[in-house]
FIPA-490143 format. One line per field, with one value per residue: x, y, z of N, C-alpha, C in turn; residue number from 1; chain. Coordinates in steps of 0.001 Angstrom, whole numbers, plus 500000, padded with zeros to 6 digits. Each point is the difference from the previous one (the first is absolute). Layout:
N
nc1	c(X,...)
nc2	c(Y,...)
nc3	c(Z,...)
cac1	c(X,...)
cac2	c(Y,...)
cac3	c(Z,...)
cc1	c(X,...)
cc2	c(Y,...)
cc3	c(Z,...)
guro	c(NUM,...)
marti	c(A,...)
***
This chain:
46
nc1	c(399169,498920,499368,499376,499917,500196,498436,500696,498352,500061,500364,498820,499828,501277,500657,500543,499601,499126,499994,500910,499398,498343,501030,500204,498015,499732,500616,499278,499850,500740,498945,501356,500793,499092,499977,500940,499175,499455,500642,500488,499398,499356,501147,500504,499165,500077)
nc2	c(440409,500454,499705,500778,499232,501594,500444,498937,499688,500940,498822,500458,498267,499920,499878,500925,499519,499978,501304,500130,499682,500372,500801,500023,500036,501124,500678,499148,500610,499421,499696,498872,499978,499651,498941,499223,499986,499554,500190,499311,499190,499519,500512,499219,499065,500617)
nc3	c(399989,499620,501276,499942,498801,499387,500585,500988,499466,501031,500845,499281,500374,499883,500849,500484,501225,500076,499573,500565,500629,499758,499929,500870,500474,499406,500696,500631,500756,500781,501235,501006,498593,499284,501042,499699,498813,500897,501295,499424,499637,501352,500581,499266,500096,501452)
cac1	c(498600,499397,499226,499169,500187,499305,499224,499045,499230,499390,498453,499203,499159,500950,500519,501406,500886,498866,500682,501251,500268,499572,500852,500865,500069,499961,501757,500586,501229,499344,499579,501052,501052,499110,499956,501332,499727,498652,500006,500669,498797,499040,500910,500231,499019,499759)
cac2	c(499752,500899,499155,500507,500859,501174,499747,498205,500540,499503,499560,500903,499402,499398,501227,500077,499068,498577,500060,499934,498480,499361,500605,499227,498289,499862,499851,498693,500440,498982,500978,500626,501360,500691,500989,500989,501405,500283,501352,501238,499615,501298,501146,500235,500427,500965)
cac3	c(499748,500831,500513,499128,498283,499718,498888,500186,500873,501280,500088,501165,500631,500796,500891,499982,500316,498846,498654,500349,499936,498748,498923,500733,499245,498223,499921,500566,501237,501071,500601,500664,499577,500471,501661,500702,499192,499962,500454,498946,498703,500786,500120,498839,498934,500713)
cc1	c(499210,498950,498433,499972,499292,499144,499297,498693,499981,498588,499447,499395,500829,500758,501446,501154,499622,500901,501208,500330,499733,501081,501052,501005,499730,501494,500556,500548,498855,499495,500649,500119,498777,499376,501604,500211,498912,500051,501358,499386,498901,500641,500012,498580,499037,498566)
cc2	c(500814,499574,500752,500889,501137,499370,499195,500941,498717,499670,501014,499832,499613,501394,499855,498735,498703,500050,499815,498226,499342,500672,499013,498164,499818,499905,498902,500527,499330,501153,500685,500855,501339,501017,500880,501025,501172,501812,500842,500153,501781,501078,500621,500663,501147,499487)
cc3	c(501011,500565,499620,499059,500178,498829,500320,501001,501578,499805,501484,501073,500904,501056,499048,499913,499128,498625,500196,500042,498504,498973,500451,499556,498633,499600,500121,501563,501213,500884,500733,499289,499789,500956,499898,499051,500116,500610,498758,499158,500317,499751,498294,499474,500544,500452)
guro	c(1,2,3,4,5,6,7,8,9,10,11,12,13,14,15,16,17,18,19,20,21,22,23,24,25,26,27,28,29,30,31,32,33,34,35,36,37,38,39,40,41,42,43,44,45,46)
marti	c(A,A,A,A,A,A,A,A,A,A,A,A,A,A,A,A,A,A,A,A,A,A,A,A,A,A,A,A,A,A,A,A,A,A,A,A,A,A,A,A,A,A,A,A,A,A)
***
């Protein structure tokens, strides 16, 4: 499963990291796993 779908628009109002969570918790994934995804999550998406 891919933690943000190609295509799903970002919300613009939010930073980076804002969306990352709010995609996050649309997944259901608690904030811990969240945080411990969070800098590959960055890396990845450049």
């Amino acid at each position: 499963m891919s933690f943000i779908e190609l295509g799903v628009g970002l919300q613009p109002e939010f930073t980076g990291r804002e969306n990352i969570f709010l995609y996050g918790a649309l997944l259901g994934l608690p904030r811990t796993e969240i945080k411990k995804k969070l800098n590959s999550i960055i890396e990845f998406s450049g």
